[in-house]
C-alpha positions in Angstrom: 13.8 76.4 47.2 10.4 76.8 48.6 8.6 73.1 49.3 5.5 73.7 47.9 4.8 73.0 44.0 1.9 73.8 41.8 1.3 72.6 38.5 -1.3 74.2 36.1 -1.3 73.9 32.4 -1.3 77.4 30.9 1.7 80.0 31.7 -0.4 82.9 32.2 -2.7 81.3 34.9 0.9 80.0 36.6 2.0 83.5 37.0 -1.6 84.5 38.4 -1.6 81.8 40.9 2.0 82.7 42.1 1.4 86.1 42.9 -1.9 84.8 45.2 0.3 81.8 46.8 3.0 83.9 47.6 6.9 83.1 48.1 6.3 79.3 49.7 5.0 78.2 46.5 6.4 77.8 43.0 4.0 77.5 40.5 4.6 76.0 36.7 3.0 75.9 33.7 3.1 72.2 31.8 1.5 73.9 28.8 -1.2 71.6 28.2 -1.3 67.8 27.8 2.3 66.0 28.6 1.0 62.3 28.4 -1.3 60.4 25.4 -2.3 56.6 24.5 0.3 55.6 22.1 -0.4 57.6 18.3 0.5 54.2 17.0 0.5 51.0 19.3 1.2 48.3 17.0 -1.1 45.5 15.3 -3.6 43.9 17.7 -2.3 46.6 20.5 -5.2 49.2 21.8 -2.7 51.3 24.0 -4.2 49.8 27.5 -3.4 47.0 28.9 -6.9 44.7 28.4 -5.8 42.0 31.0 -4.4 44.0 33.4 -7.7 46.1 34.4 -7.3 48.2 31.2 -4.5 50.5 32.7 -3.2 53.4 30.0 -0.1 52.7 28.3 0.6 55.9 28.4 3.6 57.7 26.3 5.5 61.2 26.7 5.2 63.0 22.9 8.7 64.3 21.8 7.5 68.1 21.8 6.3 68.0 25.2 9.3 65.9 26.9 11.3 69.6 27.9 8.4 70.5 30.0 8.4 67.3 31.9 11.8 67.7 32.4 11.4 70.8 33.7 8.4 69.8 35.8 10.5 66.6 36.9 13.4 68.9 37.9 11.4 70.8 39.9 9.6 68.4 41.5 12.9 66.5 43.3 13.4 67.7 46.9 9.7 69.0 47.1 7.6 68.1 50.2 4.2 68.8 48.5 2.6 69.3 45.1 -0.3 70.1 43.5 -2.1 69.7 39.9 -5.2 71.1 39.1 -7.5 70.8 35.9 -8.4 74.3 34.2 -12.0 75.7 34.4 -12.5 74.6 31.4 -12.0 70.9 31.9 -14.3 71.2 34.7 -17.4 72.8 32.8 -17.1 70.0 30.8 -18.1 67.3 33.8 -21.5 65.9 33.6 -23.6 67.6 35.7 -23.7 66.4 39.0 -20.7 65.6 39.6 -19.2 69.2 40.8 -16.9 69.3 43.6 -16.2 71.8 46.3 -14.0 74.5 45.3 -10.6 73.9 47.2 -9.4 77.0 49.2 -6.0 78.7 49.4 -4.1 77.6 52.8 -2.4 80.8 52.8 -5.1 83.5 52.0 -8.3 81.2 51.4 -9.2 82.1 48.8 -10.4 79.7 45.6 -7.8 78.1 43.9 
């Protein structure tokens, strides 16, 4: 088992990223959005918690509870991992608010 995980949402950018990582890294796909507010939270609910600093009551949908399993499986034993947003998420930020691109620890490239 190699100690390093990555998480990224789509499968084909998961195999990309593996073959640039190398062996020391295990890279998996979660296929998008695993966690939502609540579809339905319930009469005079608003899916976050209003007195306690309005943290997410977030909920696992049933179609995407195999790939946290998987991820979850994964994950036990591990030393580090990693999630990253996709490009797309990140052309979306308001401008100004960019970040430095993170490098590759093995090759350093851009992640």
């Amino acid at each position: 088992m190699t100690a390093n995980l990555v998480i990224v949402e789509s499968p084909a950018k998961a195999k990309t990223i593996e073959r640039y990582l190398g062996s020391g890294y295990t890279v998996l796909a979660s296929y998008g959005h695993v966690r939502d507010l609540p579809e339905n939270p319930g009469k005079g609910q608003l899916g976050v918690d209003v007195d306690g600093d309005f943290a997410p009551d977030y909920e696992i949908p049933a179609d995407r509870r195999r790939q946290v399993s998987a991820i979850e499986k994964a994950g036990r034993g591990r030393t580090a991992s990693s999630s990253r947003r996709t490009s797309t998420v990140k052309a979306r930020r308001s401008p100004g608010t960019s970040r430095k691109p993170r490098t590759c620890p093995r090759n350093g490239r851009a992640a």
